[in-house]
N, C-alpha and C positions, 0 to 999 in steps of 0.2 A: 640675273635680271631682278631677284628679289630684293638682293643687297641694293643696286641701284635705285629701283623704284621707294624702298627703305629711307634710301641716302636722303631722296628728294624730296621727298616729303614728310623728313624729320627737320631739314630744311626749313620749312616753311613754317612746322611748328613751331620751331625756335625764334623765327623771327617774331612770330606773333605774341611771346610771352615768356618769361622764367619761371621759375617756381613761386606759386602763389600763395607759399605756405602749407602747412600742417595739416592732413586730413581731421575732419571736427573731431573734438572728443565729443564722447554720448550727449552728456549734457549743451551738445551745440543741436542734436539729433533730428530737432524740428527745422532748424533752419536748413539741413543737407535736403528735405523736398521744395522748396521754393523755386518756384521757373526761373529759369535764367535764359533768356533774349539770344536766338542768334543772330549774328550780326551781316549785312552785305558786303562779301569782300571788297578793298577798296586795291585790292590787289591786282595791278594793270599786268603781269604776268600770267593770268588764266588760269595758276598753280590751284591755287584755293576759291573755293565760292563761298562759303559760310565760314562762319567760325562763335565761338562763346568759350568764357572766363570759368570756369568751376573752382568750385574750393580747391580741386586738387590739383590744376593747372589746367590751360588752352587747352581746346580742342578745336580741330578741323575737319571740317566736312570737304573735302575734294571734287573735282567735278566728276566723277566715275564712282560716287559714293562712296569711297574707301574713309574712312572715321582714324585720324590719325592725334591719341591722344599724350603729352604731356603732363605723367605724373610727379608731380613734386615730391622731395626727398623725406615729405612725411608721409606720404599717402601711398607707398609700401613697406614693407617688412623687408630689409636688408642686410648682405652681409656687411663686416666690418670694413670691406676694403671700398664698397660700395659708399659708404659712410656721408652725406649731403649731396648724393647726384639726381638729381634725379632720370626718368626712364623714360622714353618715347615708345608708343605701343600703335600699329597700325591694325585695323582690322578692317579688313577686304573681303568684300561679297564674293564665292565663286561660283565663278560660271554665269554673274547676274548683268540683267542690263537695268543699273540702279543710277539714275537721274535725279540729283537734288535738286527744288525746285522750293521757290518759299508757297511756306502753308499760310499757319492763321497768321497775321498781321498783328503786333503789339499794340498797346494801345499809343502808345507813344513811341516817336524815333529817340535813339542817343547819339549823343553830343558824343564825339571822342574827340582826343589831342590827334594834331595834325603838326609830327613834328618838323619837317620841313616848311610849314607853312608857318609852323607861328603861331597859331589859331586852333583854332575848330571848328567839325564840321559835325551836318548830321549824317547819321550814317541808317538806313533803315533798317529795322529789327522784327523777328519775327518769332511768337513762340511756338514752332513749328516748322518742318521741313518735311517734304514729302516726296521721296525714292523713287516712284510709282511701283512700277509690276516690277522687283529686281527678277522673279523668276516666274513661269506661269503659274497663274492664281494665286502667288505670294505677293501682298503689296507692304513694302515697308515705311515706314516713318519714325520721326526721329523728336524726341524732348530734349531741351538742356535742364537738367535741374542742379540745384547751389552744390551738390555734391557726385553729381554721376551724368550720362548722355542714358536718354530714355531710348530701347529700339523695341519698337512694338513693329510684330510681324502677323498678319491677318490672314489668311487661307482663308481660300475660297470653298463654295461647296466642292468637293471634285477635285480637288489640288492637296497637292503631297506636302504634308512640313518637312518630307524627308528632304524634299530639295534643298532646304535652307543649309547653306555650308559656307561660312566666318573662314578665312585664316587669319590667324593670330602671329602680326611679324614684329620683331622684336624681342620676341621671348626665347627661350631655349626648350622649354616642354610645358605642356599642360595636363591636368589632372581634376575630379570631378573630389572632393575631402566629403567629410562625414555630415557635413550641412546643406549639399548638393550645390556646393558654391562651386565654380570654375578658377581653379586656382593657377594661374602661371606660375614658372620660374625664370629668373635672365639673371645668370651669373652672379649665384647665390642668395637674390633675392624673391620677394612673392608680392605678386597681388593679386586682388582677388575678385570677382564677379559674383556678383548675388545671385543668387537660384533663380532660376525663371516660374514665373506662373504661368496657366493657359485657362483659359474660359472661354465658355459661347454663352450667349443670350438667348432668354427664352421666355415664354408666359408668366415664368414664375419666378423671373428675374436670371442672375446671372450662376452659371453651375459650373465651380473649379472641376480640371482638368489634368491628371496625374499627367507629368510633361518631366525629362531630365535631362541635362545635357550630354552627349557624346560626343568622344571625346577618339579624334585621328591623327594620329600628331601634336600639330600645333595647327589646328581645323578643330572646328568644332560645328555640330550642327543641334538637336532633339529628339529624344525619343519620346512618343506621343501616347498614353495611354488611350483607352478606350472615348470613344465621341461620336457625336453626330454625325457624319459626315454630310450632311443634308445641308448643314447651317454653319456659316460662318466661323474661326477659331481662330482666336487672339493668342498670339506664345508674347511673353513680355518678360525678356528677362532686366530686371533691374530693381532699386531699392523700395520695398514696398509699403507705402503708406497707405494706403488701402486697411479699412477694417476685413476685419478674417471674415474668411470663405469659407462655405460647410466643405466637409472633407471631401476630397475626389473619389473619380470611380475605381472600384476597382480594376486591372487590366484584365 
């Protein structure tokens, strides 16, 4: 069933785009955080509901939340036989009831090519998508930025991060490297997820949160150090432009 649901929703990916070139080098590094717009699918098959362009290739958002991304043949580390493919990577909430639904609203629609038409249409955009409750008192949502899909996940007072649990289809194994990045592999290739942060909000402003991934397989979920449990906890793992955080607690 995995292969299949794989099948079909790499499917999709592919129809919505190729490889869109080369992950940035450093000196592109400002522009990898710029919003990038999800789009209304125009897709009369129900397959897909969102979708958006990244430096590294399409992504789609599915109607069951499942985040199924196309990475271009620069934006992993590959073996030689691997050499200009690139890789489709789905990753699926378990066990979640995750509803895409559009958030904030752009300021503006875009115009896309309509190639059976000839033309074009607008299509409406949105910098935001919003999951709801994927699990109890976990609510997730979603960013596109010019180089990564943002997943911030919010616990509730009272609500477990343990519940939060990814599988990762696509790949062949995952692994947690020396920079606390999440690194796949798929048939001698890598790529890689940025460390997550976590923080709560408070009188005295915002207090990072010792948070790492763990790692089941090819699932992955966090291990949460010391916190509030009273008050709200943002895990956010993605590329972080954010100015630095005082150091977390200890566990």
């Amino acid at each position: 069933m995995r292969a299949a649901g794989l099948a079909a929703i790499a499917c999709v990916a592919l129809a919505l785009g190729g490889d869109r070139g080369p992950t940035p080098r450093a000196a592109d590094a400002p522009f990898a955080t710029l919003s990038v717009p999800f789009l209304a699918s125009a897709d009369g098959t129900g397959a897909a509901v969102f979708h958006a362009w990244t430096s590294a290739g399409p992504v789609v958002v599915m109607r069951d939340g499942a985040i199924a991304s196309r990475i271009g043949a620069g934006g992993w580390r590959k073996a030689s036989t691997h050499a200009g493919e690139p890789l489709t990577v789905v990753e699926r909430f378990v066990g979640a009831k995750a509803t895409p639904r559009a958030g904030e609203k752009s300021a503006t629609d875009v115009s896309v090519l309509v190639a059976d038409a000839g033309g074009s249409a607008s299509v409406e955009a949105f910098d935001s998508l919003d999951l709801g409750e994927a699990w109890p008192g976990v609510h997730v949502s979603l960013r596109a930025r010019a180089g990564t899909v943002e997943k911030v996940f919010v616990v509730a007072p009272g609500a477990s991060p343990e519940s939060i649990r990814v599988d990762v289809l696509g790949v062949d194994a995952l692994h947690v490297d020396a920079d606390g990045r999440l690194v796949a592999t798929s048939g001698g290739g890598e790529i890689a997820f940025t460390a997550p942060l976590a923080w709560q909000e408070g009188w005295l402003g915002r207090t990072r949160v010792a948070v790492a991934y763990a790692v089941d397989g090819t699932r992955y979920g966090f291990v949460v150090g010391r916190y509030d449990r009273a008050r709200p906890l943002v895990i956010d793992p993605r590329l972080d432009d954010r100015p630095a955080l005082p150091a977390p607690h200890a566990s």
